[in-house]
C-alpha positions as a Python dict, from the first residue, in 0.01 Angstrom:
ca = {
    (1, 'X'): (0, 0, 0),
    (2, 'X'): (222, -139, -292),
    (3, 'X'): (-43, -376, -335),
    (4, 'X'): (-244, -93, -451),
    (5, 'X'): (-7, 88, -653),
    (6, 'X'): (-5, -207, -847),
    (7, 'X'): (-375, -203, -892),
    (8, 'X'): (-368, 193, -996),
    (9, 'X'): (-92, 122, -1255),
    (10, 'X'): (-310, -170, -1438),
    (11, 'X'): (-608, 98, -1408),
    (12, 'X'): (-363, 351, -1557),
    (13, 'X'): (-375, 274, -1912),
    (14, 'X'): (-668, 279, -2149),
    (15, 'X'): (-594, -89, -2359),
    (16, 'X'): (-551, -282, -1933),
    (17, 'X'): (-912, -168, -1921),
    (18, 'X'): (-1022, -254, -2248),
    (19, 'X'): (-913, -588, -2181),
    (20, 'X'): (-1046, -633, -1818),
    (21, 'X'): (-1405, -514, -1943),
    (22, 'X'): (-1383, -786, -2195),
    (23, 'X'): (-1247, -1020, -1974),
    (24, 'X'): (-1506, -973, -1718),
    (25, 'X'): (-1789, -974, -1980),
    (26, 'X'): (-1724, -1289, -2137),
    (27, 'X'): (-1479, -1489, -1859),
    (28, 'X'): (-1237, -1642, -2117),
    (29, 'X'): (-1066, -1533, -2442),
    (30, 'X'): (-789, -1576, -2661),
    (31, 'X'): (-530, -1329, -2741),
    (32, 'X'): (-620, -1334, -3081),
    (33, 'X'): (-1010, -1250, -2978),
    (34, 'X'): (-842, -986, -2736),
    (35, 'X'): (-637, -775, -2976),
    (36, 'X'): (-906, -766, -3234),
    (37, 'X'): (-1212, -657, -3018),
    (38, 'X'): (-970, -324, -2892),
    (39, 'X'): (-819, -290, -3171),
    (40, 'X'): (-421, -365, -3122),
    (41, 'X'): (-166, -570, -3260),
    (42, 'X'): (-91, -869, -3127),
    (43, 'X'): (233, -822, -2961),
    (44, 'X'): (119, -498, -2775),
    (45, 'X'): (-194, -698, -2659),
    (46, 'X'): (31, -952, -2582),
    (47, 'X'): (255, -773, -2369),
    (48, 'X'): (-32, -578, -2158),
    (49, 'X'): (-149, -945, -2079),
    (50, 'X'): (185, -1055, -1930),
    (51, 'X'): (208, -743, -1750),
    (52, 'X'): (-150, -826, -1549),
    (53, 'X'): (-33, -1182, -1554),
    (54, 'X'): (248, -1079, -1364),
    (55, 'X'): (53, -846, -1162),
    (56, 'X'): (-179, -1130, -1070),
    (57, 'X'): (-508, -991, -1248),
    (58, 'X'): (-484, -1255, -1493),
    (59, 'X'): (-423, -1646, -1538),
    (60, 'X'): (-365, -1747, -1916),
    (61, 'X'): (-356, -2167, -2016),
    (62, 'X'): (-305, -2344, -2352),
    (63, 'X'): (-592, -2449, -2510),
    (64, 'X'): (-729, -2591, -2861),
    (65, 'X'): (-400, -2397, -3026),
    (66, 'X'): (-385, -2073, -2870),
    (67, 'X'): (-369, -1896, -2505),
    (68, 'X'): (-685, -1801, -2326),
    (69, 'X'): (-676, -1508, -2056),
    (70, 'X'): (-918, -1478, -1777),
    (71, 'X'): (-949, -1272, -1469),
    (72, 'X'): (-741, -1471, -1172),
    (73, 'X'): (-990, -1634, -999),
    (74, 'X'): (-804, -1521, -677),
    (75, 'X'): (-808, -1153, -778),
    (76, 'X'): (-898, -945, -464),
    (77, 'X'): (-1309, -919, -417),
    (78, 'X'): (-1282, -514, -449),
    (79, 'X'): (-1067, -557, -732),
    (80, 'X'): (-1332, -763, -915),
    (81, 'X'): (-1580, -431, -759),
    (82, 'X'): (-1380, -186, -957),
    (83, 'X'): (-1375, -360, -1279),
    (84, 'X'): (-1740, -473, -1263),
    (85, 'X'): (-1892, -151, -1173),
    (86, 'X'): (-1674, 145, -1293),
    (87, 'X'): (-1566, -6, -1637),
    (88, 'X'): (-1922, -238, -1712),
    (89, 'X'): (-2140, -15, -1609),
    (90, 'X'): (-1977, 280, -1671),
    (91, 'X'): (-2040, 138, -2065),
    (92, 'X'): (-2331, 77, -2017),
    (93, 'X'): (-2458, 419, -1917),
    (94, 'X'): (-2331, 558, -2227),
}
């Protein structure tokens, strides 16, 4: 059950979702690419990406300068469900 709670708070705020779209769309960006395709600074986008980090949605790594984000590749199958078919579609429909 906490397990879940923990899944409802990520799903809880607008700029989580933002980012998981993105990060299920196109597998692997940069904070930098993050914060500028929602439209947030950099420390806020920052600090929702350690937050799913933490969570486990997330696995970050250094790379040419800067730190890429993608979805954990151990992030539960109905997890990945939620995020590809309620947020992806969901924009696509509109």
């Amino acid at each position: 059950m906490k397990e879940w709670t923990k899944v409802f708070k990520v799903f809880a705020n607008e700029h989580r979702l933002r980012i998981l779209r993105l990060l299920m769309l196109n597998k692997e960006l940069t904070v930098k690419e993050i914060s500028s395709r929602i439209h947030l600074g950099g420390k806020a986008t920052s600090k929702h990406l350690i937050i799913m980090s933490t969570i486990g949605f997330l696995e970050s790594h250094a790379k040419m300068g800067g730190v890429w984000y993608r979805l954990h590749p151990e992030l539960k199958r109905e997890v990945r469900y939620m995020i590809k078919h309620f947020l992806c579609v969901a924009e696509q429909d509109k």
